[in-house]
MDAnalysis code that builds the backbone (N, CA, C; Angstrom):
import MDAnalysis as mda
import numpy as np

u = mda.Universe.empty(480, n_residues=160, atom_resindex=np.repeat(np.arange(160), 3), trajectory=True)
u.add_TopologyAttr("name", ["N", "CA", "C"] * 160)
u.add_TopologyAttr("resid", np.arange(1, 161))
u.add_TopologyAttr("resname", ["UNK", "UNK", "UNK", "UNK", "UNK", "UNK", "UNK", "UNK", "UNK", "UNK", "UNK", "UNK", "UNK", "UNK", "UNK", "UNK", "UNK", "UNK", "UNK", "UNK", "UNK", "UNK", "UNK", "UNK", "UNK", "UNK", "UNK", "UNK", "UNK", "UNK", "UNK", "UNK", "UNK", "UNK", "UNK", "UNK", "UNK", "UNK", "UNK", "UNK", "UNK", "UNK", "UNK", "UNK", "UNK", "UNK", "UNK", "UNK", "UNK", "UNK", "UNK", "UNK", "UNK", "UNK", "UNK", "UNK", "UNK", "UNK", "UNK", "UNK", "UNK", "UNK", "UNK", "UNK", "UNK", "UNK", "UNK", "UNK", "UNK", "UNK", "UNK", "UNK", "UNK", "UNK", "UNK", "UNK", "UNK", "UNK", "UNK", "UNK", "UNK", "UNK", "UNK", "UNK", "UNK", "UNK", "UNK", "UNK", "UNK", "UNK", "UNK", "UNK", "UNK", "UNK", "UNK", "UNK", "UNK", "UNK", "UNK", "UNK", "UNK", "UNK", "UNK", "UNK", "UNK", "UNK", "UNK", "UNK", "UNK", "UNK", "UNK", "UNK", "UNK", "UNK", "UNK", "UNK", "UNK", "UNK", "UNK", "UNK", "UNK", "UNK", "UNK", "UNK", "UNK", "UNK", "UNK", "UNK", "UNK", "UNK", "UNK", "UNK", "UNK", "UNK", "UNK", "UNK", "UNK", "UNK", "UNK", "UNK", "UNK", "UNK", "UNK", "UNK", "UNK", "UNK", "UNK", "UNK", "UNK", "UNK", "UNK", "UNK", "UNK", "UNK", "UNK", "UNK", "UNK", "UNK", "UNK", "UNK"])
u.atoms.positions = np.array([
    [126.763, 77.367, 7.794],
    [125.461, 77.876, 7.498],
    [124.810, 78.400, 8.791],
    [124.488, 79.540, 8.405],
    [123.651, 80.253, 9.468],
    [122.284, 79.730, 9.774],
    [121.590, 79.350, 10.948],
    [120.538, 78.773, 11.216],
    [119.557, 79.961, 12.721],
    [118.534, 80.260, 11.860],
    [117.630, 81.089, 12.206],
    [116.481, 80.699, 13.577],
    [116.549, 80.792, 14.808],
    [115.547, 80.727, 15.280],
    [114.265, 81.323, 15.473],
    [113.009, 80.672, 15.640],
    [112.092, 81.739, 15.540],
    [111.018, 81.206, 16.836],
    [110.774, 81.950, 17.615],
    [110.330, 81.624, 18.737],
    [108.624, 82.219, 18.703],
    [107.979, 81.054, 19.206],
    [106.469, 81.635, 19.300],
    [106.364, 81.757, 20.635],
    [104.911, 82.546, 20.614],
    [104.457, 83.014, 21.932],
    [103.016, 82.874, 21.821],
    [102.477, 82.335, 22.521],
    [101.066, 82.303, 22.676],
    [100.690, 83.512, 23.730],
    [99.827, 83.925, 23.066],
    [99.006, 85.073, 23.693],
    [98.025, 84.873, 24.093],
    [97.051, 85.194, 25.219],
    [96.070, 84.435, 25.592],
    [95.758, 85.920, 26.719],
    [94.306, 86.182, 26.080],
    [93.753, 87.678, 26.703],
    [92.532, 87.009, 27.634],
    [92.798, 87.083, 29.100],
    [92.287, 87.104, 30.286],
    [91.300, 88.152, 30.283],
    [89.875, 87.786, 30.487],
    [89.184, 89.123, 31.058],
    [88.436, 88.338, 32.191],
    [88.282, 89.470, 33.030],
    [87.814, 89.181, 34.743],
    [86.007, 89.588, 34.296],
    [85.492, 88.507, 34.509],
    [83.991, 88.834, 34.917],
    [83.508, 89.085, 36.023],
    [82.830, 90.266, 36.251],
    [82.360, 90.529, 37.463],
    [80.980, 90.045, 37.439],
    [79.800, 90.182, 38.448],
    [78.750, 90.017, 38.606],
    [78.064, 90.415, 39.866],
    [76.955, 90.607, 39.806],
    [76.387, 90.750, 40.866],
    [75.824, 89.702, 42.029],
    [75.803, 89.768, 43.148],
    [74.960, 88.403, 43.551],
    [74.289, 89.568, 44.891],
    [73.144, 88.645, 44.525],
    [72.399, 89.237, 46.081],
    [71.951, 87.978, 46.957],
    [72.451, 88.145, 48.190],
    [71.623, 87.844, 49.445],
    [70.868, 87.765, 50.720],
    [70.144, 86.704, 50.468],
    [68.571, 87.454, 51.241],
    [68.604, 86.808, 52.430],
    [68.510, 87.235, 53.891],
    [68.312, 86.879, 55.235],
    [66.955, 85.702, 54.987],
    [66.930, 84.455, 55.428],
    [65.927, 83.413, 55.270],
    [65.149, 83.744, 56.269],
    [65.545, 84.462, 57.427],
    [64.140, 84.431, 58.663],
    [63.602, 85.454, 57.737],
    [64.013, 87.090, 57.557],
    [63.284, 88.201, 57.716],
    [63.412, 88.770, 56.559],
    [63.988, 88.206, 55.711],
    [64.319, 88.869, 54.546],
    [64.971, 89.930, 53.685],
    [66.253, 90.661, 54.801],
    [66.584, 91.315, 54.885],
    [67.733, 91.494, 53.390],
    [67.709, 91.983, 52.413],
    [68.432, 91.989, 51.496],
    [69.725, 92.637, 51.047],
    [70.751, 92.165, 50.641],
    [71.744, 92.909, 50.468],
    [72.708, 92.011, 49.015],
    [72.818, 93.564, 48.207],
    [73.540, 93.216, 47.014],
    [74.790, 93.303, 46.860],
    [76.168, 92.492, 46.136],
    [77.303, 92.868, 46.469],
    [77.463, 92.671, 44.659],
    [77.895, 94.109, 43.870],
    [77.816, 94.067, 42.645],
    [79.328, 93.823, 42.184],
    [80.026, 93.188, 42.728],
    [81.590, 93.109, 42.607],
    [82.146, 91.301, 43.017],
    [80.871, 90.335, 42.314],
    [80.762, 89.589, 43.431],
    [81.968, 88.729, 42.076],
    [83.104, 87.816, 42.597],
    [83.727, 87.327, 41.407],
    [84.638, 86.033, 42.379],
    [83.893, 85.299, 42.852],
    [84.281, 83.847, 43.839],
    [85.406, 83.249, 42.803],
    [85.944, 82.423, 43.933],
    [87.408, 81.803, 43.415],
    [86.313, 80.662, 42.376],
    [85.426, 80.232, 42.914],
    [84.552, 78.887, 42.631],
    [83.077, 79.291, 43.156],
    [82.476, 78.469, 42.020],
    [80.767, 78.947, 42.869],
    [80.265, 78.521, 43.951],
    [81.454, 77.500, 44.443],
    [80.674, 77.065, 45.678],
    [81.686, 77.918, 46.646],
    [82.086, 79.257, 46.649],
    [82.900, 79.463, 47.620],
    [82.378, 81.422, 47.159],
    [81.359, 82.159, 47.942],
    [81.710, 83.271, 47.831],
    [81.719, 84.487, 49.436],
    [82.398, 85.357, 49.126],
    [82.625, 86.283, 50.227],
    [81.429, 87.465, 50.238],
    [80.360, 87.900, 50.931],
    [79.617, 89.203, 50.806],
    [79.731, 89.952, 51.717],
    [79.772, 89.508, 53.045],
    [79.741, 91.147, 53.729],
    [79.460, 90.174, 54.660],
    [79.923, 90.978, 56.263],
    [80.285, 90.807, 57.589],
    [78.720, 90.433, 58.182],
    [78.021, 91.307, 57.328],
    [76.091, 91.554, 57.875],
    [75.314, 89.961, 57.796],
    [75.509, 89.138, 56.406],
    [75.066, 88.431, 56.604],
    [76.032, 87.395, 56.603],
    [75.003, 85.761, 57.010],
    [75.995, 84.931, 57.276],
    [75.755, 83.481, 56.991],
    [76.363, 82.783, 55.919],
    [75.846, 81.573, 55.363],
    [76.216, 80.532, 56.112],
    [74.809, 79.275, 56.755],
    [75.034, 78.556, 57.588],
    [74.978, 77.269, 56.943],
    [75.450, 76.325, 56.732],
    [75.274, 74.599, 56.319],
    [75.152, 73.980, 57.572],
    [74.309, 73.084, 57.589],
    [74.180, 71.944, 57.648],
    [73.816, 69.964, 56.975],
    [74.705, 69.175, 57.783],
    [74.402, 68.451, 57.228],
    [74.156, 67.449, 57.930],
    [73.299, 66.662, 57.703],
    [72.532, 65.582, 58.558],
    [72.691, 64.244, 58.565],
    [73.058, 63.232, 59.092],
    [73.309, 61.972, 59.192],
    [71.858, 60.836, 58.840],
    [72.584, 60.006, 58.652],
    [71.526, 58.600, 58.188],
    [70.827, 58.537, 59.496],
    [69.810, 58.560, 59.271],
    [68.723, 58.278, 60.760],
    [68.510, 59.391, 61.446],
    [68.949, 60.278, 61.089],
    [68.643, 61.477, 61.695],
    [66.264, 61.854, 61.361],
    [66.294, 62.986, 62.181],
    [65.009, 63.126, 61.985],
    [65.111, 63.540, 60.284],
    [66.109, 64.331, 60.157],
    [66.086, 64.988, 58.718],
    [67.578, 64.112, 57.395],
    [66.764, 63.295, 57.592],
    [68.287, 61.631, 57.290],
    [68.406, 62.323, 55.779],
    [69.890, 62.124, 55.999],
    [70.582, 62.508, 54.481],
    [70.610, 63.636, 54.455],
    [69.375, 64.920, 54.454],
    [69.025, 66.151, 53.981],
    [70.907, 66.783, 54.222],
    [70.696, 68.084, 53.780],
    [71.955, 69.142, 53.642],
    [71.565, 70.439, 53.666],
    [71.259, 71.161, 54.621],
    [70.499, 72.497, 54.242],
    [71.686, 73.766, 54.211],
    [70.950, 74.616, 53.783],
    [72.427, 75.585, 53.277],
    [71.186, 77.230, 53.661],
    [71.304, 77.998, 54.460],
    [70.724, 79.213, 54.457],
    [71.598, 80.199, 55.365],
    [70.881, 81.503, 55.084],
    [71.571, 83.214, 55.105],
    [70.692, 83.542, 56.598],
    [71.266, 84.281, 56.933],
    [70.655, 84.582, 57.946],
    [71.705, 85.730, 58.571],
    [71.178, 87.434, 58.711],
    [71.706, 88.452, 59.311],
    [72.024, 88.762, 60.448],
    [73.075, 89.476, 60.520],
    [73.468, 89.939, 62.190],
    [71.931, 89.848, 63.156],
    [71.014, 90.672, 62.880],
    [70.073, 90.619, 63.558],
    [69.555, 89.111, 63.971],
    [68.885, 88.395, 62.913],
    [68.515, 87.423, 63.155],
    [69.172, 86.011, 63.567],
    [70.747, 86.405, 63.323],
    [71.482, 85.674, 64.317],
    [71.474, 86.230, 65.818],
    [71.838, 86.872, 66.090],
    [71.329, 87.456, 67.706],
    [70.057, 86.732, 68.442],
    [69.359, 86.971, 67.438],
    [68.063, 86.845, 68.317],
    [67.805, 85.043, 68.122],
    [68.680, 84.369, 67.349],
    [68.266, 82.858, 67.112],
    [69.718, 82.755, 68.513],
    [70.531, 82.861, 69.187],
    [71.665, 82.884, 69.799],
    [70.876, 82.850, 71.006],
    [70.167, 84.220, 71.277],
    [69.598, 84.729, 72.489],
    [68.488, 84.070, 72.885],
    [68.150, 82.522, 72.062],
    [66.714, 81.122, 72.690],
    [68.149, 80.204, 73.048],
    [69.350, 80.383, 72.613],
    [70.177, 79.305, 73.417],
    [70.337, 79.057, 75.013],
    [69.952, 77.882, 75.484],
    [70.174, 78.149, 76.970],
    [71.813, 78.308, 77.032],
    [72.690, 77.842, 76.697],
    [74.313, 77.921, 76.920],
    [74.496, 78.681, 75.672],
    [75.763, 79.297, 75.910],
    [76.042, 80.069, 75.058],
    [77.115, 79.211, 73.800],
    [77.353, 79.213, 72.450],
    [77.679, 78.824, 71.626],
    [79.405, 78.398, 71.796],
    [80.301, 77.899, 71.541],
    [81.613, 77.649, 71.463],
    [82.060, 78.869, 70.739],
    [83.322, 79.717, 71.731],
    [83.496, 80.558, 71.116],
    [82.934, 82.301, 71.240],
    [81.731, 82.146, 71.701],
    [81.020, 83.208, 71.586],
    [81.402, 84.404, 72.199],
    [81.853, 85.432, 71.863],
    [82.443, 86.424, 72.294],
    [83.779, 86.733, 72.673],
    [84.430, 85.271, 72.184],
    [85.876, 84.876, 72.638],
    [86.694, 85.643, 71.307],
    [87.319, 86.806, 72.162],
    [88.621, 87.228, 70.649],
    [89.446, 86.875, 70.788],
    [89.781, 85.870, 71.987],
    [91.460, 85.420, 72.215],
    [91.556, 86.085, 73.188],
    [91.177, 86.992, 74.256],
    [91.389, 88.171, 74.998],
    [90.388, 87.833, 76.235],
    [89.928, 86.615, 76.115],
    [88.450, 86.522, 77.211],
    [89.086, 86.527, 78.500],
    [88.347, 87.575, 79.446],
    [88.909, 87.328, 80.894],
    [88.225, 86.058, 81.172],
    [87.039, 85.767, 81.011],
    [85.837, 84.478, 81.588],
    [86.856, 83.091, 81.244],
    [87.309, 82.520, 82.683],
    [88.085, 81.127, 82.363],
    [87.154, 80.120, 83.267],
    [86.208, 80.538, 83.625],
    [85.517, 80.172, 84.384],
    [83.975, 79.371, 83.955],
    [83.073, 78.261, 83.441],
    [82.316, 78.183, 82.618],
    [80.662, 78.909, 83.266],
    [80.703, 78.818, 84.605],
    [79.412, 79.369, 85.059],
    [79.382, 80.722, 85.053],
    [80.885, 81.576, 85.459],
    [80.592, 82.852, 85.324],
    [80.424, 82.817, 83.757],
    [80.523, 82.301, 82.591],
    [80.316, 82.621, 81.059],
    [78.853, 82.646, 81.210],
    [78.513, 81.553, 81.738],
    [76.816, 80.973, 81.546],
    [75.995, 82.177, 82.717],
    [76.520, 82.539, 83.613],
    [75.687, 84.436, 83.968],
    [75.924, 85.254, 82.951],
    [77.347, 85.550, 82.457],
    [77.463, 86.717, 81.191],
    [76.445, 86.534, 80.582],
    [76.440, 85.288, 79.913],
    [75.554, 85.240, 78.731],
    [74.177, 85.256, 79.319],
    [73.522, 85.352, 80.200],
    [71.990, 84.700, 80.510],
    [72.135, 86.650, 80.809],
    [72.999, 87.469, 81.386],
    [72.898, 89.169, 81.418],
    [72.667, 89.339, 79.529],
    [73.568, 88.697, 79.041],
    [73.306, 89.302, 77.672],
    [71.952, 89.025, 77.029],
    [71.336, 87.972, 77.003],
    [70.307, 87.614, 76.407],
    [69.332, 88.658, 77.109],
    [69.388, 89.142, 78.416],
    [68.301, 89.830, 78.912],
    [68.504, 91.333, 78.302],
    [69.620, 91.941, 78.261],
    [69.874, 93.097, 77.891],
    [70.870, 93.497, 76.544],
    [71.253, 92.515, 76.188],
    [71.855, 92.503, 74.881],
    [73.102, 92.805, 74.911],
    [73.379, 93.362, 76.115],
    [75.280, 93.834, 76.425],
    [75.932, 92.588, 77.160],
    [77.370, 92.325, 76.201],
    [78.277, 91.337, 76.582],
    [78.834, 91.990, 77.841],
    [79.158, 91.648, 79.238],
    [80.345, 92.476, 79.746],
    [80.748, 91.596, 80.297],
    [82.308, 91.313, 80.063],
    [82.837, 89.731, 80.625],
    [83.426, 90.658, 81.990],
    [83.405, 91.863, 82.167],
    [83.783, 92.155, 83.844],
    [82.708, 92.293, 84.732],
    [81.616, 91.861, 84.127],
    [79.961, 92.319, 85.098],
    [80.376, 91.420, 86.687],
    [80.813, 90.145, 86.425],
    [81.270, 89.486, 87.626],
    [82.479, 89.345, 88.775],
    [83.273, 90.180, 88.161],
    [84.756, 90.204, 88.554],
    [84.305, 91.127, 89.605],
    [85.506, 90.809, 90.774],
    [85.734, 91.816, 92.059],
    [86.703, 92.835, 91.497],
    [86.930, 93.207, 92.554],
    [87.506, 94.919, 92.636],
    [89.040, 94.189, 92.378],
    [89.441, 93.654, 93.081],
    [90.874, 92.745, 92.962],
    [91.415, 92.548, 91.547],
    [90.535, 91.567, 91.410],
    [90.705, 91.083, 89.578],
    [90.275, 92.654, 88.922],
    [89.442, 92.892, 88.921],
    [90.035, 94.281, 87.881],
    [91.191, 94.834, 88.255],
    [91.330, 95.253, 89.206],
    [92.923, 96.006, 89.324],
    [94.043, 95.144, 88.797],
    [94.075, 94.184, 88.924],
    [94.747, 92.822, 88.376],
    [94.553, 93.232, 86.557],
    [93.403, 93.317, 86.352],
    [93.394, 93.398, 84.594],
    [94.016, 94.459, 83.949],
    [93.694, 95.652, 84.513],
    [94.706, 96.898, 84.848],
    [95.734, 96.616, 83.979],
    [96.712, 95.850, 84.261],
    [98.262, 95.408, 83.542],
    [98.186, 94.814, 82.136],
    [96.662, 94.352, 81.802],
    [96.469, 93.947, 80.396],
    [95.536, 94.645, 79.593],
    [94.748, 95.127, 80.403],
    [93.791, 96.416, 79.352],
    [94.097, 98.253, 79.900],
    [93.202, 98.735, 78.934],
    [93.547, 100.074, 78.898],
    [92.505, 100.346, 80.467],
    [93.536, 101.072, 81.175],
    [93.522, 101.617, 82.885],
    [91.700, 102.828, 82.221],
    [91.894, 103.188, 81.424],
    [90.065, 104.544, 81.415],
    [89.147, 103.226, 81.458],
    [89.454, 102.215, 80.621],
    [88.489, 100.803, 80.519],
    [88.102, 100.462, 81.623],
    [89.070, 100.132, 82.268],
    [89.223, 99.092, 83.862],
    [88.328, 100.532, 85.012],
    [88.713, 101.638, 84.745],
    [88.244, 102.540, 85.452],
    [86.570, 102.695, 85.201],
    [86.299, 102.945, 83.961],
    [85.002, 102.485, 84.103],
    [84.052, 101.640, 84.712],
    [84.140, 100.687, 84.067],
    [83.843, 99.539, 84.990],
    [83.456, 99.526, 86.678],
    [85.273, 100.201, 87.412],
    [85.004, 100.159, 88.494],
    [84.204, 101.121, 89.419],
    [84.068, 102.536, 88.092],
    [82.906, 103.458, 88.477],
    [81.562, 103.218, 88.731],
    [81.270, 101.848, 87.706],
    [79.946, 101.310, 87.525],
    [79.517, 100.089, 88.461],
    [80.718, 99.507, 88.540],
    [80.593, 98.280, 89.403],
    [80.938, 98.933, 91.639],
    [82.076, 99.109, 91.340],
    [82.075, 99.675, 92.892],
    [82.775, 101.545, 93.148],
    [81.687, 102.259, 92.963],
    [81.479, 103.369, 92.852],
    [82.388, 103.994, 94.182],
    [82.601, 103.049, 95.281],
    [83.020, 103.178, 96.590],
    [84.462, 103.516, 97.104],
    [84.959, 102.760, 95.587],
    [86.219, 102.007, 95.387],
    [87.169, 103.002, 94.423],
    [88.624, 103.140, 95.290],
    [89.177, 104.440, 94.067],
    [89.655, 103.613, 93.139],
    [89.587, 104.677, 92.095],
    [90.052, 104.848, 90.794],
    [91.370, 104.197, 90.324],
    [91.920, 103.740, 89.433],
    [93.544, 102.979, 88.936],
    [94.037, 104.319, 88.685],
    [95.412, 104.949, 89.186],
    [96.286, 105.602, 88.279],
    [97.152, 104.954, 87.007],
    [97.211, 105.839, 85.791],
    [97.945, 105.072, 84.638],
    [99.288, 104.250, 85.316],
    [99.610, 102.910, 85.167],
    [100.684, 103.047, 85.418],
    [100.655, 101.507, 86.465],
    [99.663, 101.738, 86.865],
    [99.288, 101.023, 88.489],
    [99.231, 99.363, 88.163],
])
């Protein structure tokens, strides 16, 4: 006797919800909407490079005991909350690439940046050490610099 199999399949139709979410800078209020917004989980979403969600959380006895605060805050108004730090943050300006191995020359960079807003981790370096960096960054880079820093001093050929 012939014996018939019959195989099921469950079908099951997936649809992706999108949504919008907007968020708002807490110092200044600076707003921005991301209409594509669709988080793995609600406590986990991605918006944009501009703004930037900060937690904290606070210990027993603390001035603010127990509390957990959670706020947004934009490129801008991170800068300018960075730039009341007397030391500069862990990390800060570090891409993996930092010439500064040094912690006081970091702590001049940063006290030049807060005054003028430009990072330049070669503002302190001699003529030596740049020619030295020469072999790891681009020679028009290093040349700059040494136009600006010792005007006196020749130029790197490519290569050098």
């Amino acid at each position: 006797m012939r014996r018939e199999t019959v195989e099921e399949k469950e079908v099951v139709k997936i649809e992706k919800v999108t949504t919008s979410k907007t968020v708002i800078c807490n110092k200044c209020g600076t707003t921005q909407v991301n209409n594509n917004w669709n988080p793995p989980s609600a406590e986990e979403y991605y918006f944009s490079n501009d703004i930037h969600n900060i937690q904290l959380g606070f210990g027993y006895g603390s001035r603010f005991d127990n509390e957990s605060w959670n706020f947004d805050l934009c490129d801008s108004c991170l800068e300018s909350l960075v730039k009341t730090f007397k030391y500069p943050p862990d990390g800060f300006y570090e891409d993996g690439y930092s010439v500064i191995d040094d912690e006081e020359e970091k702590q001049k960079v940063f006290e030049h940046y807060k005054k003028t807003g430009e990072w330049n981790e070669f503002l302190f370096k001699s003529y030596e050490e740049l020619v030295e960096f020469a072999k790891f960054y681009n020679v028009e880079y290093i040349n700059e610099v040494i136009k600006e820093k010792f005007p006196d001093k020749p130029l790197l050929e490519e290569g050098e």
